[in-house]
C-alpha positions as CSV (number, residue, x, y, z in Angstrom):
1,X,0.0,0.0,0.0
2,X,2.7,2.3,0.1
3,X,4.4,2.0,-2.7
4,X,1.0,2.7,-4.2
5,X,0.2,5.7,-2.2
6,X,4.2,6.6,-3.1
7,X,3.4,6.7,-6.5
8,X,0.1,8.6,-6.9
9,X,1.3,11.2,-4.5
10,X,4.3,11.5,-6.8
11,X,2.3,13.2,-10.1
12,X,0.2,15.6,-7.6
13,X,1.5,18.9,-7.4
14,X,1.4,21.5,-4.3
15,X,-2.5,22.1,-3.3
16,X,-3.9,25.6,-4.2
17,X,-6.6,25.6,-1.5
18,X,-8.3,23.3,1.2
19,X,-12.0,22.0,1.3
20,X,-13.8,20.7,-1.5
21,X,-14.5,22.6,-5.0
22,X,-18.0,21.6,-6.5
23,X,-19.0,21.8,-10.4
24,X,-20.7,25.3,-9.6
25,X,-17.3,26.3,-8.2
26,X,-19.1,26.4,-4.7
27,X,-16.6,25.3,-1.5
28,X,-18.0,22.5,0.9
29,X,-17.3,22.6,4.9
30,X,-15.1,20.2,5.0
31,X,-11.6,20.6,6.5
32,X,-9.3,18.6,4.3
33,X,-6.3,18.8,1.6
34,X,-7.8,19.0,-2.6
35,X,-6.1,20.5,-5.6
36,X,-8.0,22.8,-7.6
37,X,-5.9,22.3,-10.8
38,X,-4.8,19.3,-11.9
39,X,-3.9,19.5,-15.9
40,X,-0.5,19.6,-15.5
41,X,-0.5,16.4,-13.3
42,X,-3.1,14.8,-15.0
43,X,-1.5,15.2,-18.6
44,X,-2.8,12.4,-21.0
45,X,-4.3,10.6,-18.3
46,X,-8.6,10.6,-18.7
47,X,-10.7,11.8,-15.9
48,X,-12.0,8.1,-15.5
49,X,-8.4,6.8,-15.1
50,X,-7.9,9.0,-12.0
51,X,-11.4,8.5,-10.1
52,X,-10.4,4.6,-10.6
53,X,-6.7,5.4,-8.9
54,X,-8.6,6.7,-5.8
55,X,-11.0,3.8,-5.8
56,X,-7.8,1.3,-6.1
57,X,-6.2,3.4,-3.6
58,X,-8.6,3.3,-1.2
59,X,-9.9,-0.6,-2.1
60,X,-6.1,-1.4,-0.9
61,X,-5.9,0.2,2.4
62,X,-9.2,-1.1,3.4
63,X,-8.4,-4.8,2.5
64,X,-5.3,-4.6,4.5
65,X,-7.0,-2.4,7.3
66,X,-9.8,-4.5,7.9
67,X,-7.5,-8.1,7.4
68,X,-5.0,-6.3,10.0
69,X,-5.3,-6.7,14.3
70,X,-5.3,-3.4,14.7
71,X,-9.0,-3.9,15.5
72,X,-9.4,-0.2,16.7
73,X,-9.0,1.3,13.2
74,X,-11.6,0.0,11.5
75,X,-14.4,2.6,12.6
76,X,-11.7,5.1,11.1
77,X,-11.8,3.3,8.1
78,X,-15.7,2.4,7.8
79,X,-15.9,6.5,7.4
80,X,-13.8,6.9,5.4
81,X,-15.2,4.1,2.9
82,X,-18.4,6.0,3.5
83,X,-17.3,9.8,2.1
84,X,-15.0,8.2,-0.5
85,X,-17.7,6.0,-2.2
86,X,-20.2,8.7,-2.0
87,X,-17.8,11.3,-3.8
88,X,-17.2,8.3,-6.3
89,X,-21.0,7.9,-6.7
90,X,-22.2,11.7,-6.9
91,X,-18.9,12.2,-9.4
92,X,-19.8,9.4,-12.0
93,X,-23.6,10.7,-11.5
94,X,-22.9,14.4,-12.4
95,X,-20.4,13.3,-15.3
96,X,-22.9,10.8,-16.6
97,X,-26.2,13.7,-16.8
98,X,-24.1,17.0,-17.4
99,X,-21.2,16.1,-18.8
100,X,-21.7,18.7,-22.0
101,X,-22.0,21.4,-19.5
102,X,-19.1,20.8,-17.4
103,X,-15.7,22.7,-18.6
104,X,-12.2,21.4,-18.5
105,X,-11.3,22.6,-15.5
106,X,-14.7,22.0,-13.4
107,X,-14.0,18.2,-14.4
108,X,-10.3,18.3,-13.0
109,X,-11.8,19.8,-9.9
110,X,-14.5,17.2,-9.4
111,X,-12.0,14.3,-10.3
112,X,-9.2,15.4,-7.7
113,X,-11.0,15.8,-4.9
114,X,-12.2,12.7,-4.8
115,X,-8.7,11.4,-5.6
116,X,-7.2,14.0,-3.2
117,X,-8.8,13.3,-0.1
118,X,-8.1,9.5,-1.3
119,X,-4.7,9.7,-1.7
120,X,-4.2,12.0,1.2
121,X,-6.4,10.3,3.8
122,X,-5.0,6.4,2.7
123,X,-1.3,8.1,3.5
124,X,-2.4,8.8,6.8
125,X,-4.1,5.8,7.4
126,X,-0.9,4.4,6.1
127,X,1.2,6.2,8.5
128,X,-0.8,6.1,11.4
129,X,-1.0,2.4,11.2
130,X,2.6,1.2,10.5
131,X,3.2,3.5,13.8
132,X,0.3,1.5,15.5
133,X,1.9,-1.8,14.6
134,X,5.0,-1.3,15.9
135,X,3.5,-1.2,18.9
136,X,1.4,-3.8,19.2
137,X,2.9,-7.0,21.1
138,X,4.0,-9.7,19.1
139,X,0.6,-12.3,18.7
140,X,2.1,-16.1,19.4
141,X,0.7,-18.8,17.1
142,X,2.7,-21.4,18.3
143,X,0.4,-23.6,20.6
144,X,3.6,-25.0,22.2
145,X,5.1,-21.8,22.8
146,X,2.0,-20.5,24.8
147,X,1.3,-23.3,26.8
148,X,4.5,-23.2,27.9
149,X,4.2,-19.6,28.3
150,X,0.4,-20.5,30.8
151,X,2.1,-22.7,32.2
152,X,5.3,-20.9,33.6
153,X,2.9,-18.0,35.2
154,X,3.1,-17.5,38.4
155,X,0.1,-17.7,40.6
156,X,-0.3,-14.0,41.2
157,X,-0.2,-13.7,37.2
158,X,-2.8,-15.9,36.8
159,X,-5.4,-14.4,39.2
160,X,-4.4,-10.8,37.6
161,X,-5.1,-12.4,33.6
162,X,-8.3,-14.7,34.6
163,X,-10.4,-11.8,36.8
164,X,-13.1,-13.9,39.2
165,X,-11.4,-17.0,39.4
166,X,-12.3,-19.2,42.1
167,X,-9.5,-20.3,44.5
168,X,-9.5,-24.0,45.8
169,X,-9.8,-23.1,49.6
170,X,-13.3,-21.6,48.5
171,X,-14.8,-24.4,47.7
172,X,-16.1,-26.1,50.8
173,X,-15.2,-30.1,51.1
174,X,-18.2,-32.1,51.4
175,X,-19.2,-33.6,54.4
176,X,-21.6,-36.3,54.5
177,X,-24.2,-36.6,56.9
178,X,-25.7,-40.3,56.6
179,X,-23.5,-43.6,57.0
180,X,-24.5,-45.6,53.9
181,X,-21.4,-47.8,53.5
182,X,-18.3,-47.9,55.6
183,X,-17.0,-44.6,56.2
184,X,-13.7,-43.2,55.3
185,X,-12.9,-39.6,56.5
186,X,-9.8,-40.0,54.5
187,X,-11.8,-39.9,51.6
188,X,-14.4,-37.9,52.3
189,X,-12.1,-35.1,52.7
190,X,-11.2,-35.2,49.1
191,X,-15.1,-35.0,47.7
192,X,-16.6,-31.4,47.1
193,X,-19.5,-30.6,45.2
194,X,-19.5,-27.1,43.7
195,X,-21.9,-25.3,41.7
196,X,-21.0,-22.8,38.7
197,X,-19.1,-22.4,36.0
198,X,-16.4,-25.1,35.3
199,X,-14.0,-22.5,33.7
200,X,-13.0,-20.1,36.7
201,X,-11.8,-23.0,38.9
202,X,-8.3,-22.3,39.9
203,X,-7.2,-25.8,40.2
204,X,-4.7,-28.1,38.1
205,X,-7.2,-29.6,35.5
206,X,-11.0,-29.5,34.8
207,X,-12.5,-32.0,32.9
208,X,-14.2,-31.6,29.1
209,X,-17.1,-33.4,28.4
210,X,-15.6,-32.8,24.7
211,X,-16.9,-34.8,21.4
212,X,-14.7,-37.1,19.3
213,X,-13.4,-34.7,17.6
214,X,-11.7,-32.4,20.6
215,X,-12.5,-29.4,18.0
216,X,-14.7,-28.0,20.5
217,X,-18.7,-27.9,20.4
218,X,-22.1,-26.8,22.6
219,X,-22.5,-26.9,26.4
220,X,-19.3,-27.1,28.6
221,X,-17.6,-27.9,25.8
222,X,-18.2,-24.7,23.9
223,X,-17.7,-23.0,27.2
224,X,-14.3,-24.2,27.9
225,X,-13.0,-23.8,24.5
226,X,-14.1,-20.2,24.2
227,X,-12.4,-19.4,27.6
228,X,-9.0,-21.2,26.8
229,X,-8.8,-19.3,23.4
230,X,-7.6,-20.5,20.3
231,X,-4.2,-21.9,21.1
232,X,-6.6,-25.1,23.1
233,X,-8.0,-26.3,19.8
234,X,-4.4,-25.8,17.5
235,X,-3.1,-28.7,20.4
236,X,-6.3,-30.5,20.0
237,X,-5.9,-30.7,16.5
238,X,-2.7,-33.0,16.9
239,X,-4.1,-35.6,19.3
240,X,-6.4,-37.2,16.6
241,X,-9.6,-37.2,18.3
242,X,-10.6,-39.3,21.1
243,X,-12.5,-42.4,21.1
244,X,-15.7,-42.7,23.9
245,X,-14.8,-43.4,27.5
246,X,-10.5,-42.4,26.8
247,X,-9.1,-39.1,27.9
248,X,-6.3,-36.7,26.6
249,X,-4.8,-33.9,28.1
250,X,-3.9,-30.7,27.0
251,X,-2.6,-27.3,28.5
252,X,-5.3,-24.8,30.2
253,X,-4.0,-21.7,28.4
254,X,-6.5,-19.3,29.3
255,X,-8.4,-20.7,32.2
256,X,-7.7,-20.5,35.8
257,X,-6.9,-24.2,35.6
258,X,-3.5,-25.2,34.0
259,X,-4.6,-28.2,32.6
260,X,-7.8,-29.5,30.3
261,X,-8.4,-33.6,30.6
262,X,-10.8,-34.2,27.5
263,X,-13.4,-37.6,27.7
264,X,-16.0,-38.6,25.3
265,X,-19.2,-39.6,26.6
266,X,-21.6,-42.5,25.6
267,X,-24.7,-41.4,24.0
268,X,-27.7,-42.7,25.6
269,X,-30.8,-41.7,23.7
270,X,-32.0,-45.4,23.5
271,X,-31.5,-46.1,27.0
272,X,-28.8,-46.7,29.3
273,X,-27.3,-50.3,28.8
274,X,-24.3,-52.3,30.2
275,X,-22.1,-50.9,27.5
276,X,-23.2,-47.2,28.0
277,X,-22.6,-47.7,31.6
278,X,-19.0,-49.1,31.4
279,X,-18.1,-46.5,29.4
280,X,-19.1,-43.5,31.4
281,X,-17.7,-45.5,34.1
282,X,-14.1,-45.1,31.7
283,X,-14.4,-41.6,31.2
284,X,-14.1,-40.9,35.1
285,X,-11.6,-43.8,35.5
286,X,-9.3,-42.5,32.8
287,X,-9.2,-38.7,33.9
288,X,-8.6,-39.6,37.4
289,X,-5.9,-42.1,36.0
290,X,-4.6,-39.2,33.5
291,X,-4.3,-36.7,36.6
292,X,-2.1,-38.9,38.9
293,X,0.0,-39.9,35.6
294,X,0.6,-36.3,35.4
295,X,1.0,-35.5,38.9
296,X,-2.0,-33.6,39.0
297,X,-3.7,-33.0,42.7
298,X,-7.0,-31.5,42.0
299,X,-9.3,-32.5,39.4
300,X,-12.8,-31.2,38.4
301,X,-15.9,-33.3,36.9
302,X,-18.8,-31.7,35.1
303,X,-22.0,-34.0,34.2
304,X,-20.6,-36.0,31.7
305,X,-23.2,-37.0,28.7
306,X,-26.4,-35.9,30.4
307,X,-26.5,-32.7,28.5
308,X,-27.3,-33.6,24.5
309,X,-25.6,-37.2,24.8
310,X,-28.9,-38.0,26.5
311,X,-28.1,-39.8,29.8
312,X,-30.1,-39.8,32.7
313,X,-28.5,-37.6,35.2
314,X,-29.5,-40.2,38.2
315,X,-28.1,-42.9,36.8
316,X,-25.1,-40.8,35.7
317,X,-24.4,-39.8,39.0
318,X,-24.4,-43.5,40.3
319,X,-21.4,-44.1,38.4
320,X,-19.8,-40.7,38.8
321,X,-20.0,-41.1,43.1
322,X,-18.9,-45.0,42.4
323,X,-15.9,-44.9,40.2
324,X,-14.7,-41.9,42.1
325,X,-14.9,-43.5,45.8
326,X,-13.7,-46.8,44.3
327,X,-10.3,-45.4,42.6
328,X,-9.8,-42.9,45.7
329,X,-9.9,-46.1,47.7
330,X,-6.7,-47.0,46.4
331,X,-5.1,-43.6,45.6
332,X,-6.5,-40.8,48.0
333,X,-2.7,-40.2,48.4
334,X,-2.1,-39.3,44.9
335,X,-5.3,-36.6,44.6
336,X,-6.3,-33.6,46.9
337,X,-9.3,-32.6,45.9
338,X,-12.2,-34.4,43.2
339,X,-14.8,-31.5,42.5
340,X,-18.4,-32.5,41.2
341,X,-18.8,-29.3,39.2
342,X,-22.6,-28.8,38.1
343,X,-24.5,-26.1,36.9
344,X,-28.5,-26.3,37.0
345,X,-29.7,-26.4,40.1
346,X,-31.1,-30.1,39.7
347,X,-27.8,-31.9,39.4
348,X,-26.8,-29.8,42.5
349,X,-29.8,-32.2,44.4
350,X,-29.3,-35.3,42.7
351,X,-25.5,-35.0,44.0
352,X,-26.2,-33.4,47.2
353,X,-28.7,-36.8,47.7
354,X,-26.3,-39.2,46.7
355,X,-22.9,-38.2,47.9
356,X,-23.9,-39.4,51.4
357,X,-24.4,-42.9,49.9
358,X,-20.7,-43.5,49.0
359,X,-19.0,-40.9,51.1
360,X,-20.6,-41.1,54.7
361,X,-18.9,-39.4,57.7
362,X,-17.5,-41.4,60.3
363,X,-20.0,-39.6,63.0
364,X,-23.5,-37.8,61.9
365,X,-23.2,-33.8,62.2
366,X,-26.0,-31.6,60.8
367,X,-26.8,-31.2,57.5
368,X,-25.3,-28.5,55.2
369,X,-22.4,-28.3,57.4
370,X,-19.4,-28.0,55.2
371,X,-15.7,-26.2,56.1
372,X,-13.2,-24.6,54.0
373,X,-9.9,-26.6,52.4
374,X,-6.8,-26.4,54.8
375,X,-4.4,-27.7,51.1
């Protein structure tokens, strides 16, 4: 764009006055460099040629304007568009009904100020934005670079970059009320049940209830990708998908959380069979296995496949409390915290019901009591 500015600015000579000059010979209020004689730049060239030279000119600047970050100029640039395509417009509509009437000199006048306050404003814009861009930050598009960039923050960087993220000390550790089962207060101090959104948890991982794909989709899928920002699907594009019931891993860029454990639910429209059960048993199984593998202490669940995949959220919570009491049975050393994250108000009952059943406390308290993390 600047060598093409360069070179139409190169045939104009000095400007004999400011503001616009109509046919009549009547100035406009508008505050602005024009020419007022243009026959010795214009020489052979036709009066067409150079009302096409401002349209290029300005076609140029708006292409790489509008295809540039610098997101800020573009209401600059959108009024400028405006006032150059309606000089265009009322020039080829005033050449086209009066052109026997128009002199010479009257049509160089018309002619260059639309291609004056083209050329002119375009070097501006040209100007202004090469200054602009040299001060904009570099933008990284190297997935691997910024994860490792998320990933070396410090905590206090974190909490400054992700506003309204939620600590893990406030979120209270469940405390079950009712002895079902044998009880385990080494266990149960690793359960909580929080409700709200998945993406402002400050912890080492949340979990994706992600599609096969991993390219990001509706619900809390949707929702975590938007949050991560771009850089979480580039990575996602090299795992090659996931099959139902596995889990991958993948940085948190953006979120609180420095980590993302994608699973694929089953799809239960037809009813919830052995095989759909086993494999939402897997998906819990699998991101609790991928956690310790990755030294990972605290770990967050939402409602895996009871959104669009269609399975009951009772049922789904059985095997949510089941497989996570059974595996911290073995490991509680290797995991601080498992958080049941849910979000309408429903799943917050079913799981507030049912957590008692596989995590009792060793001595009944009142309900509702709960106390903050001590980790």
């Amino acid at each position: 764009m600047a060598l093409h500015v360069s070179k139409l600015t190169t045939r104009l000579p000095t400007p004999g006055s400011f503001g616009l000059r109509s046919v009549l010979g009547t100035r406009l209020p508008f505050t602005g460099p024009t020419f007022t004689d243009i026959r010795c730049a214009a020489g052979r060239r036709t009066l067409h040629l150079l009302v096409r030279q401002a349209s290029d000119s300005w076609s140029a600047a708006k292409s790489l304007l509008l295809n540039s970050e610098l997101g800020y100029y573009r209401c600059a640039v959108g009024r400028l568009g405006k006032f150059t395509a309606a000089g265009s417009k009322a020039f080829h509509h005033t050449s086209s009904s009066t052109t026997s009437n128009w002199t010479s000199r009257s049509r160089y006048q018309v002619a260059f100020s639309v291609l004056g306050v083209s050329v002119g404003a375009m070097a501006t814009l040209h100007t202004t934005t090469m200054l602009a861009m040299s001060e904009t930050p570099e933008i990284v598009t190297d997935w691997q670079k910024a994860k490792d960039d998320f990933l070396n923050e410090t905590l206090e960087e974190r909490r400054a970059r992700c506003k309204g993220s939620v600590p893990l000390d406030e979120i209270p550790v469940w405390e079950a009320v009712k002895p079902v089962v044998e009880p385990k207060e080494v266990v149960n101090k690793k359960i909580s049940l929080f409700q709200g959104d998945i993406t402002k948890l400050e912890i080492d991982a949340i979990v994706n209830a992600a599609n096969k794909s991993l390219l990001g989709g509706g619900g809390v899928d949707g929702a975590i990708h938007r949050t991560a920002g771009p850089m979480l699907k580039k990575e996602c594009a090299t795992l090659n998908g996931c099959e139902t019931g596995e889990a991958k891993i993948t940085g948190g860029y953006a979120l609180p959380a420095k980590y993302v454990i994608h699973t694929v639910g089953p799809i239960a429209f037809g009813g919830v069979t052995d095989k759909e059960r086993n494999a939402l048993r897997d998906c819990y199984l699998n991101c609790l296995q991928t956690a310790v593998e990755n030294k990972l202490r605290t770990v967050a669940f939402p409602c895996i496949s009871t959104g669009v995949y269609g399975y009951p959220p009772k049922e789904a919570v059985d095997v949510a409390l089941d497989t996570v009491r059974k595996f911290l049975e073995q490991y509680h050393d290797k995991l601080d915290r498992v958080i049941f994250c849910v979000f309408l108000e429903t799943d917050k009952e079913l799981y507030r019901l049912n957590i008692p059943r596989y995590f009792p406390a060793e001595s009944p308290e009142p309900a509702g009591s709960a106390v903050k993390s001590k980790l």
